[in-house]
SEBA-474422 format. One record per residue (C-alpha): residue number from 1; y, x, z; chain; residue in three letters. Coordinates in Angstrom, 2 decimals. Layout:
// residues N
SITE   num        c2        c1        c3   cadena   residuo
SITE   NUM         Y         X         Z        A       ALA
...
//
This chain:
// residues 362
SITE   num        c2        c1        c3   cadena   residuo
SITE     1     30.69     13.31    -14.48        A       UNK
SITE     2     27.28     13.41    -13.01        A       UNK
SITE     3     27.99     13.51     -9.76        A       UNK
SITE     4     30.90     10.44     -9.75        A       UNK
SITE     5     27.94      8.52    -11.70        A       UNK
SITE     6     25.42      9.17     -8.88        A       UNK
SITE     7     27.68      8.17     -6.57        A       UNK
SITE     8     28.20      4.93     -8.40        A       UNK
SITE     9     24.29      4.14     -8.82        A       UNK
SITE    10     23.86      4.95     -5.20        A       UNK
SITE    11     25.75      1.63     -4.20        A       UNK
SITE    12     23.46      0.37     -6.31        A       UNK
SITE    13     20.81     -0.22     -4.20        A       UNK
SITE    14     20.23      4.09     -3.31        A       UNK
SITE    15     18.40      4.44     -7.12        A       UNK
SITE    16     18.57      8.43     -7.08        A       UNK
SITE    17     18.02      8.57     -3.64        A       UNK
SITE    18     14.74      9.14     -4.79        A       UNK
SITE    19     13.12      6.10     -3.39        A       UNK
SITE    20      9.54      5.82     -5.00        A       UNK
SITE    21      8.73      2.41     -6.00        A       UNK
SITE    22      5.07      1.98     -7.37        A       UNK
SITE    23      2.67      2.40     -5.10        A       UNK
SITE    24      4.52      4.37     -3.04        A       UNK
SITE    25      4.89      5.85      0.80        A       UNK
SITE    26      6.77      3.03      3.30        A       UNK
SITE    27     10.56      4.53      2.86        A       UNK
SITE    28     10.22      2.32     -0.49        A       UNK
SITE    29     10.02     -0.68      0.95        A       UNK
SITE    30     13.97     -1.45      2.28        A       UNK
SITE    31     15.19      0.02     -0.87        A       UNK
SITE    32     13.16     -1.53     -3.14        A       UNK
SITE    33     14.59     -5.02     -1.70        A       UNK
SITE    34     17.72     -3.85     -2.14        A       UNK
SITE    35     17.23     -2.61     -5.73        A       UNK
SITE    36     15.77     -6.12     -6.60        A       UNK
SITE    37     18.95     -7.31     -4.48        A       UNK
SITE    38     20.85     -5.41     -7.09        A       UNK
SITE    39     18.79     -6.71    -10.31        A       UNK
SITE    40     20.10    -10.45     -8.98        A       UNK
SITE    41     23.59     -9.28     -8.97        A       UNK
SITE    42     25.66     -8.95    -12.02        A       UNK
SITE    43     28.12     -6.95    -10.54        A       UNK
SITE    44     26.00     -4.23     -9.11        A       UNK
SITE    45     24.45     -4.46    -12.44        A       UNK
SITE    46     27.57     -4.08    -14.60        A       UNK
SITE    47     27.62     -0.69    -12.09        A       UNK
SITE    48     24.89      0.28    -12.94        A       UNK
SITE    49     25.30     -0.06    -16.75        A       UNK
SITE    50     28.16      1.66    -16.61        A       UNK
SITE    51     26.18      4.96    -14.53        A       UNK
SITE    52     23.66      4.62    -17.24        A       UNK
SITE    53     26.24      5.09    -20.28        A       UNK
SITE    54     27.67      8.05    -18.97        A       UNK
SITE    55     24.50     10.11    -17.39        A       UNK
SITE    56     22.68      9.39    -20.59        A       UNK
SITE    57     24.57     12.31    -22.71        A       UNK
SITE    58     24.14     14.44    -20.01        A       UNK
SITE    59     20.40     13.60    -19.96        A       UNK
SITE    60     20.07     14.61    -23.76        A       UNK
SITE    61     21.63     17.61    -22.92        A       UNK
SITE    62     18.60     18.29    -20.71        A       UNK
SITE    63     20.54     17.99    -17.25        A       UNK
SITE    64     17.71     17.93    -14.63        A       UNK
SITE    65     19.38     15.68    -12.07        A       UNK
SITE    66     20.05     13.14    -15.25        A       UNK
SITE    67     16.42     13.32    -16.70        A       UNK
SITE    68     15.62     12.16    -13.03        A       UNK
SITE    69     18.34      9.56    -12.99        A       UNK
SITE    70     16.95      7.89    -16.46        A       UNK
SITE    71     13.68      7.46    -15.01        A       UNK
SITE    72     14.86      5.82    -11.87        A       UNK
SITE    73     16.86      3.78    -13.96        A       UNK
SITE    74     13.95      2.61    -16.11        A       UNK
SITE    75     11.55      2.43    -13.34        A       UNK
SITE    76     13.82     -0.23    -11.50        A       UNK
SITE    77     15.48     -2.29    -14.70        A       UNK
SITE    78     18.64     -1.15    -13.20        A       UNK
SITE    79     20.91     -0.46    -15.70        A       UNK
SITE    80     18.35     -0.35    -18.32        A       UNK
SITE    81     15.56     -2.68    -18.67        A       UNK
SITE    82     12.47     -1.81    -17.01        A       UNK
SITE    83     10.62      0.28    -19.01        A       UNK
SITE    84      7.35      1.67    -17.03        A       UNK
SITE    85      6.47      4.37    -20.15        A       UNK
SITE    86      9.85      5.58    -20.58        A       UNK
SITE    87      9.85      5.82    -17.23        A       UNK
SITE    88      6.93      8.20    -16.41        A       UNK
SITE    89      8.45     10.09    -20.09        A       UNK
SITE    90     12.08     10.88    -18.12        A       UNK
SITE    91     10.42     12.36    -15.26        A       UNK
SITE    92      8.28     14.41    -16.97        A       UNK
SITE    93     10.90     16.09    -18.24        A       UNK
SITE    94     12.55     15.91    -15.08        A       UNK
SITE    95      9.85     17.33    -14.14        A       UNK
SITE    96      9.48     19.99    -16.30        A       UNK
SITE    97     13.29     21.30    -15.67        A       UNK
SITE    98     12.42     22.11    -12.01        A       UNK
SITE    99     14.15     18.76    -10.60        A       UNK
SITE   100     12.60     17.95     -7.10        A       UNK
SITE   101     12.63     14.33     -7.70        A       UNK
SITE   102     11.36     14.28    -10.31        A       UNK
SITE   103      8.33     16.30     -9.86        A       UNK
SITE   104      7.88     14.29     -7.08        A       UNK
SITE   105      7.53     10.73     -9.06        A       UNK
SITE   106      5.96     12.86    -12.11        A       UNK
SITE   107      3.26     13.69     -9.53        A       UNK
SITE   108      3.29      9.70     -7.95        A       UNK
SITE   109      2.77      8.41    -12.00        A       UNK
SITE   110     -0.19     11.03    -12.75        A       UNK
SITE   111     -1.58      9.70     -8.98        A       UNK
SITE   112     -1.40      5.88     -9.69        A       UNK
SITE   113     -2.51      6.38    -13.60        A       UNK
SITE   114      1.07      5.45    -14.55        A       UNK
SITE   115      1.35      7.83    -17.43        A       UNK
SITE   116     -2.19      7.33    -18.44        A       UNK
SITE   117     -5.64      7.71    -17.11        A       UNK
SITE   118     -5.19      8.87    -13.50        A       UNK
SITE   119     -4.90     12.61    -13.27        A       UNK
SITE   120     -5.01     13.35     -9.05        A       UNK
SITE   121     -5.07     17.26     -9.74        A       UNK
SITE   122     -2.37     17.50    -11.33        A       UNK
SITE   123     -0.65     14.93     -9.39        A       UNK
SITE   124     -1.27     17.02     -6.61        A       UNK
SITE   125     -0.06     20.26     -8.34        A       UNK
SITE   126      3.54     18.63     -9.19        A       UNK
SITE   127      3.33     17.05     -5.77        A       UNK
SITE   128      3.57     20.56     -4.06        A       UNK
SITE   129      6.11     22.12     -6.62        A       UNK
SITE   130      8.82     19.15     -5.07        A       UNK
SITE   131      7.29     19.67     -1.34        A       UNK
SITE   132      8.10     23.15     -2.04        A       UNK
SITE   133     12.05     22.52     -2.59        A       UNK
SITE   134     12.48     19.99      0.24        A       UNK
SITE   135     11.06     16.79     -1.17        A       UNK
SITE   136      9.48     14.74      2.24        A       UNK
SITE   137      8.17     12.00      0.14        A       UNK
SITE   138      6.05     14.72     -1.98        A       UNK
SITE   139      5.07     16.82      1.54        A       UNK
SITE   140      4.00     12.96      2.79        A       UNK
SITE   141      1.84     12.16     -0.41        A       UNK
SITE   142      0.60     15.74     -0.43        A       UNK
SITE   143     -0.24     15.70      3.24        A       UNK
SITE   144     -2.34     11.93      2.55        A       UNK
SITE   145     -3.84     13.73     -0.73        A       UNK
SITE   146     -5.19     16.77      1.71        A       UNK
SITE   147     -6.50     13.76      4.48        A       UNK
SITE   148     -8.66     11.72      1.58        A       UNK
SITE   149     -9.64     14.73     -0.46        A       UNK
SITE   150     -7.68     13.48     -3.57        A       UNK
SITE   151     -6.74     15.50     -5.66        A       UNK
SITE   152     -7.61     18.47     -3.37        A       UNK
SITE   153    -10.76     19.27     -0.88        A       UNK
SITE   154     -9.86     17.60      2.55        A       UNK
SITE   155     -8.62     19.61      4.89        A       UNK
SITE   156     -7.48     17.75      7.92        A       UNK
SITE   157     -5.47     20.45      9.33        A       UNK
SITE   158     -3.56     21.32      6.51        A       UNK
SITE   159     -2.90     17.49      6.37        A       UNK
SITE   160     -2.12     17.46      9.85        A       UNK
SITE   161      0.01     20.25      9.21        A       UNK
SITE   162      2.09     18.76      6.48        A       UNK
SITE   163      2.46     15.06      8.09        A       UNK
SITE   164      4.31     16.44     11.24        A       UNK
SITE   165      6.41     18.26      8.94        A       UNK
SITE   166      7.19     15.33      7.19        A       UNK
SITE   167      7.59     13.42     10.49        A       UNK
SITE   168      9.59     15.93     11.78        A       UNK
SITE   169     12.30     14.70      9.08        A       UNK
SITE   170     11.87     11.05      9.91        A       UNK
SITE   171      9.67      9.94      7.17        A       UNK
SITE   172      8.18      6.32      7.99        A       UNK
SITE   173      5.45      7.29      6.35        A       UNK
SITE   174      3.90     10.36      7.77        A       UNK
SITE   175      5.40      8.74     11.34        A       UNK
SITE   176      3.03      6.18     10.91        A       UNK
SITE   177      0.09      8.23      9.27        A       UNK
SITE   178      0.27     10.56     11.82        A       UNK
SITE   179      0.79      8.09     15.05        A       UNK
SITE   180     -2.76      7.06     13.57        A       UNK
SITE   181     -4.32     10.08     13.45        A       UNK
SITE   182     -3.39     10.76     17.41        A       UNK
SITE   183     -3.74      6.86     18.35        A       UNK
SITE   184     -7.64      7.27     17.40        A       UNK
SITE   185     -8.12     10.63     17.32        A       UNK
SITE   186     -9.31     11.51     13.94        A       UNK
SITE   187     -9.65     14.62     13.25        A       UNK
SITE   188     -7.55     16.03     15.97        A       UNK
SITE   189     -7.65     15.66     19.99        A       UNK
SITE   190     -6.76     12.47     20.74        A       UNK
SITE   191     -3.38     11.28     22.31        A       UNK
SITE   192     -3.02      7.54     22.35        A       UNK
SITE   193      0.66      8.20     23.58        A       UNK
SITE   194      1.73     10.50     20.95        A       UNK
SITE   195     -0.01      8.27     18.42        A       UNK
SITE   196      1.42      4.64     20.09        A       UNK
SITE   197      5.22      6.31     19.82        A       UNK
SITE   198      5.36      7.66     16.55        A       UNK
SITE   199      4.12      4.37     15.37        A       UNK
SITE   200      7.16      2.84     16.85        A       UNK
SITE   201      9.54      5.52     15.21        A       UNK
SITE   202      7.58      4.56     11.99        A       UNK
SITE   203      8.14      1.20     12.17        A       UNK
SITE   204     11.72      1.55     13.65        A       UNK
SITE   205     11.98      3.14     10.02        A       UNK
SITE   206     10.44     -0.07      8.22        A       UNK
SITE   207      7.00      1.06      7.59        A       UNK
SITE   208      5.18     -2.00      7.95        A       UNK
SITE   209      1.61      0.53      7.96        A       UNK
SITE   210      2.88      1.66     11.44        A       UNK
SITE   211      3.38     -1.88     12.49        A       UNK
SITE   212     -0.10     -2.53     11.37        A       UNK
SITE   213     -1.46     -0.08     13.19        A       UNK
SITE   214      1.13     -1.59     16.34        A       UNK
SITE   215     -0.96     -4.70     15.39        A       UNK
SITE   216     -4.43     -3.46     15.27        A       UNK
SITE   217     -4.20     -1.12     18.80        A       UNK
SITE   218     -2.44     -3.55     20.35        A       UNK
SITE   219     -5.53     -6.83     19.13        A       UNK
SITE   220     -8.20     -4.15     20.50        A       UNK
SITE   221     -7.27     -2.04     22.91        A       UNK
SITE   222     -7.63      1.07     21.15        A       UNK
SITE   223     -5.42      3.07     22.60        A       UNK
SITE   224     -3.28      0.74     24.27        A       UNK
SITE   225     -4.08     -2.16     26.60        A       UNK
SITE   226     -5.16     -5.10     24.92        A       UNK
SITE   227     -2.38     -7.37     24.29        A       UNK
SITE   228     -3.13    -10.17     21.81        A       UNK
SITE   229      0.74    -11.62     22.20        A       UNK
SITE   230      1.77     -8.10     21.03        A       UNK
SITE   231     -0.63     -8.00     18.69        A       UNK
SITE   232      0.76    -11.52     17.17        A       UNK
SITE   233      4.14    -10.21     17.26        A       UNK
SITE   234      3.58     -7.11     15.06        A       UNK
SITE   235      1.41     -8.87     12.68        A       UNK
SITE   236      3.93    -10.48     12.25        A       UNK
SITE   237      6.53     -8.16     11.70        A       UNK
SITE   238      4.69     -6.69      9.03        A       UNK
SITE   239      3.39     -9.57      7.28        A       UNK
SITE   240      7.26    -11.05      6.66        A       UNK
SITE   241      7.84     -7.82      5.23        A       UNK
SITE   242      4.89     -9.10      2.72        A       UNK
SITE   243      1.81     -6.83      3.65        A       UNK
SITE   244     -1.33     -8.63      2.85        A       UNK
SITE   245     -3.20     -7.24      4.97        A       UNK
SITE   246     -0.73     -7.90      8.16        A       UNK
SITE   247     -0.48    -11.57      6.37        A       UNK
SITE   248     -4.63    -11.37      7.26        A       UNK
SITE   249     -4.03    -10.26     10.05        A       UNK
SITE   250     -1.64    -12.80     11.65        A       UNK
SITE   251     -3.93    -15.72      9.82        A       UNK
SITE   252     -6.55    -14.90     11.82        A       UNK
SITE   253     -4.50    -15.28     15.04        A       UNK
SITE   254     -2.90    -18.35     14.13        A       UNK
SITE   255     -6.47    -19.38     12.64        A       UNK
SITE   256     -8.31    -18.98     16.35        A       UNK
SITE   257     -5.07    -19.47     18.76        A       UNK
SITE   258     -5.02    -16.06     19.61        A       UNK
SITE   259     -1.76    -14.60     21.24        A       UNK
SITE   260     -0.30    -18.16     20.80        A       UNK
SITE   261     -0.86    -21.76     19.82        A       UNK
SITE   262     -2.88    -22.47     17.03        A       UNK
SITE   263     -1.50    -22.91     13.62        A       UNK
SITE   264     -4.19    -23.68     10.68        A       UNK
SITE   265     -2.18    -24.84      8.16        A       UNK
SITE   266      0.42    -22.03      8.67        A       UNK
SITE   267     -2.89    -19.46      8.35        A       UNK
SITE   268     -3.66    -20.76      4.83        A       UNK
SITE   269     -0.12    -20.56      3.98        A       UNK
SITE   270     -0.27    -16.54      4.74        A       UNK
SITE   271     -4.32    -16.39      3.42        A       UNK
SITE   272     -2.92    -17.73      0.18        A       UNK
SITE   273      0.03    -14.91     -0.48        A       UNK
SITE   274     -2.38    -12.13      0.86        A       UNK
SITE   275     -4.85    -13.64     -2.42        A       UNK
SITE   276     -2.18    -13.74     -4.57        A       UNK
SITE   277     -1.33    -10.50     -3.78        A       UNK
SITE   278     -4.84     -9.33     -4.73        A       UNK
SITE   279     -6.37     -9.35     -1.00        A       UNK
SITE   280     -9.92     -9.96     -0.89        A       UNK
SITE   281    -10.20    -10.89      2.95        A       UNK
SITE   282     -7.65    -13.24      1.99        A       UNK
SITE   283     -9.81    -14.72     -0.45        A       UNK
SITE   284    -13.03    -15.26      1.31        A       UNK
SITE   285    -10.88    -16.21      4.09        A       UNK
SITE   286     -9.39    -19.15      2.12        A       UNK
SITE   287    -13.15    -19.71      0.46        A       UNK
SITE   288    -14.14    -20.58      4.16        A       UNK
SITE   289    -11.18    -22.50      4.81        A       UNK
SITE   290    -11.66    -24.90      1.48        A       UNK
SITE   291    -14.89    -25.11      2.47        A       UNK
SITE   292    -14.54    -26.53      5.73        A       UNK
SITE   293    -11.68    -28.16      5.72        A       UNK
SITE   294     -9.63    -25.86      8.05        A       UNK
SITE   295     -6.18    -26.31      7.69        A       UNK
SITE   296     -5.86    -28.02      4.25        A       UNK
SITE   297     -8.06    -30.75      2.78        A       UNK
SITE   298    -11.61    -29.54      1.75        A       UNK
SITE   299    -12.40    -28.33     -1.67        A       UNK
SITE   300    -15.75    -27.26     -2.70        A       UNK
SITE   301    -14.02    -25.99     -6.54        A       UNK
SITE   302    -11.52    -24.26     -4.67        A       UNK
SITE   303    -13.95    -22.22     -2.18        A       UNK
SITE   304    -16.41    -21.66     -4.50        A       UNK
SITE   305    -13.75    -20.14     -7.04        A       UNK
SITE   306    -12.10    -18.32     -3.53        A       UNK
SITE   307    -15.49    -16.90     -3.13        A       UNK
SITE   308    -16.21    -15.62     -6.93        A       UNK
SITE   309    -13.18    -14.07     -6.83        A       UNK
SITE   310    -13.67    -12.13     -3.47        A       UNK
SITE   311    -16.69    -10.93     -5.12        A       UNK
SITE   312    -15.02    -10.04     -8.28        A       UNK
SITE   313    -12.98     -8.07     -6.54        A       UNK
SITE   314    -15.70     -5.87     -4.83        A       UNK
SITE   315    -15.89     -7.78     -1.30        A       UNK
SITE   316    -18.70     -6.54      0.48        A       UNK
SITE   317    -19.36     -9.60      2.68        A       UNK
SITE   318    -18.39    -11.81     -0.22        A       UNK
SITE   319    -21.11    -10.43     -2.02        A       UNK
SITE   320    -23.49    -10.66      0.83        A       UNK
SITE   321    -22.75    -14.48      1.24        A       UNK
SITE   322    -22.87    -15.32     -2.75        A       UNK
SITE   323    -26.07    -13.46     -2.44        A       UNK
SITE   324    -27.54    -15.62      0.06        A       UNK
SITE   325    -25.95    -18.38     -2.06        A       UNK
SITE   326    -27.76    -17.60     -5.02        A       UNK
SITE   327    -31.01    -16.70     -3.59        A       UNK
SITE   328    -31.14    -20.06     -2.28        A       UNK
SITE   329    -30.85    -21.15     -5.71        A       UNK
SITE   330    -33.66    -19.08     -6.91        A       UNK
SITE   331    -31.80    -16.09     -8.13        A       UNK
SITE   332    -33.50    -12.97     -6.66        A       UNK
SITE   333    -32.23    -10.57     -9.24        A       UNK
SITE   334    -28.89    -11.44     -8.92        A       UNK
SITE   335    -28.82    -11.70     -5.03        A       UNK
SITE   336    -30.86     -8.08     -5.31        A       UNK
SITE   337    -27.80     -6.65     -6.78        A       UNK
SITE   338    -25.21     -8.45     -4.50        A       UNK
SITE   339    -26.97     -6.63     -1.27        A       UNK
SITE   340    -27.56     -3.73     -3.11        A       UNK
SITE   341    -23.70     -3.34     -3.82        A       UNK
SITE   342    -22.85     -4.98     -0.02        A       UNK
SITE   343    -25.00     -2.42      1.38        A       UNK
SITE   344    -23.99      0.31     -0.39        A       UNK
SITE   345    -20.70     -0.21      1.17        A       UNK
SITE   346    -22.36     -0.09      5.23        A       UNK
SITE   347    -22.95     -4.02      5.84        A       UNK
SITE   348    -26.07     -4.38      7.96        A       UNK
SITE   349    -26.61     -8.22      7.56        A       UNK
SITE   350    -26.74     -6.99      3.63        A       UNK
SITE   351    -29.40     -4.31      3.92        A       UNK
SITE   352    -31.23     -6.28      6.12        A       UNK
SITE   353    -31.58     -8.79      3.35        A       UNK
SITE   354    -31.90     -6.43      0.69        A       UNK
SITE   355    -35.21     -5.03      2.43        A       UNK
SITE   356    -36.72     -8.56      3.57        A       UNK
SITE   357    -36.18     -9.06     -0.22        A       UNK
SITE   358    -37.72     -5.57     -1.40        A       UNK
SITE   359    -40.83     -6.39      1.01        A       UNK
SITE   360    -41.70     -9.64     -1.11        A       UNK
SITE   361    -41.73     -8.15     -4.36        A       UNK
SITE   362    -45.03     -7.59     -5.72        A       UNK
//
């Protein structure tokens, strides 16, 4: 029975193909459409009712493939509704019973603070149990844990080490991590044309990181001639695919005619779903717009609220430009801590201000 209801959820938009959804490496990103595809369609969804019913005795029985297959099903709202706690509850016990899968997304919960306060260690402890049977989406996150020291002490060999593995089996993910790592050399010997082709593979796959990447080598030459038409193109690529940062990215382009005509009103347009999608650039971006008028009609509420919330959300040069801001207005202690913070974070304009500001205290 398990195995004819896997086989009907996986017309279902792939849900135990083991495609991790929060937060989660590039391969997520065509299935997730698909699995909200599914959510829109009531037949798919009667299917996936119907895989539910009958893996759900198995999954009290303590069948490790069905614990894994509960919390897919909760984590999408296929065939259950979405249920983010019972969720993180079915893999654990997935988990638990040795099932790769679900060590894998155990691990991905404990690293995003889904099941709790974030727990990195032993995130990175279930990640290597599933890397150890085969998983490639656990040997990516490991090999990303190893690069950033999460979790683990970096160790950019071992990372280096356990990307190419992962690449080696087509993930988008570590194809795009590690065409990065070559592209600008860090950490190993450089090799732009390693780097630039992996990329490609990576975003032949649908990782919209690689085409990013595409994006930024191609906008400054790193790597790669310059190229701003290319550069345009794969900003764009990504940013339809609904990365803020690409939606930043081609903004600015369409903001300052690069690679093509200009296109203000069309650079708001992306600005505006980058800040909705929790981008800060995309906020101050938008504050500058409002503020001068620059492709919609000016707004000083609009920019100024643009602007607090860049700086809410930790902008460095936000903070550096509400601090000039408020020391205008007479507010040293508050534009003290603004340059502290944007300085703190590497911005020279902000500790060049915080110690012309220092020098006049008494």
């Amino acid at each position: 029975m398990i195995r004819k209801a896997l086989v009907t959820t996986l017309a279902v938009g792939g849900l135990v193909a083991a495609v991790p959804v929060n937060g989660a490496p590039e391969d997520a990103v065509a299935r997730e459409m698909a699995a909200t595809a599914a959510l829109n369609d009531p037949k798919l969804q009667a299917l996936a009712k119907k895989a539910f019913s009958e893996v759900e005795a198995l999954a009290a029985k303590g069948d490790p493939k069905a614990l894994t297959f509960m919390g897919l099903s909760y984590q999408l709202g296929l065939g259950a509704p979405k249920d983010p706690a019972k969720a993180v509850a079915w893999f654990a016990r997935a988990a638990q019973a040795n099932e790769p899968i679900g060590q894998f997304h155990y691990g991905l919960a404990l690293h995003n603070g889904d099941a709790g306060a974030k727990d990195p260690v032993a995130a990175v402890s279930w990640l290597r149990k599933a890397s150890a049977q085969g998983n490639v989406e656990a040997t990516t996150m490991l090999g990303l844990a190893y690069y950033s020291g999460d979790g683990v002490p970096v160790d950019k060999i071992e990372a280096t080490r356990l990307l190419a593995d992962a690449a080696s089996k087509k993930n988008a993910q570590a194809l795009a991590m590690l065409g990065a790592i070559y592209l600008n050399g860090w950490g190993v010997t450089a090799d732009p044309e390693r780097g630039l082709n992996l990329l490609k593979e990576g975003a032949e796959r649908g990782s919209r990181t690689a085409m990013f990447q595409i994006a930024i080598a191609y906008s400054t030459g790193k790597g790669v001639p310059k190229d701003e038409v290319e550069a345009r193109r794969w900003f764009g690529t990504a940013a339809a695919l609904n990365m803020p940062e690409a939606q930043v990215g081609l903004g600015l382009m369409l903001m300052s005619g690069m690679g093509g005509p200009k296109d203000e009103s069309n650079a708001v347009e992306l600005f505006t779903k980058a800040a909705q999608a929790k981008d800060s650039d995309a906020m101050l971006f938008l504050s500058k717009a409002y503020a001068l008028g620059t492709g919609v009609a000016p707004d000083p509420q609009k920019s100024n609220r643009y602007l607090s919330d860049a700086v809410l959300a930790g902008n460095p040069m936000a903070c550096f430009i509400f601090g000039k801001k408020v020391e205008a207005e007479g507010d040293l202690k508050v534009a003290l801590d603004l340059y502290r913070f944007a300085a703190s974070k590497g911005l020279a304009p902000a500790k060049e201000a915080l110690d012309r500001l220092q020098a006049k205290k008494p």
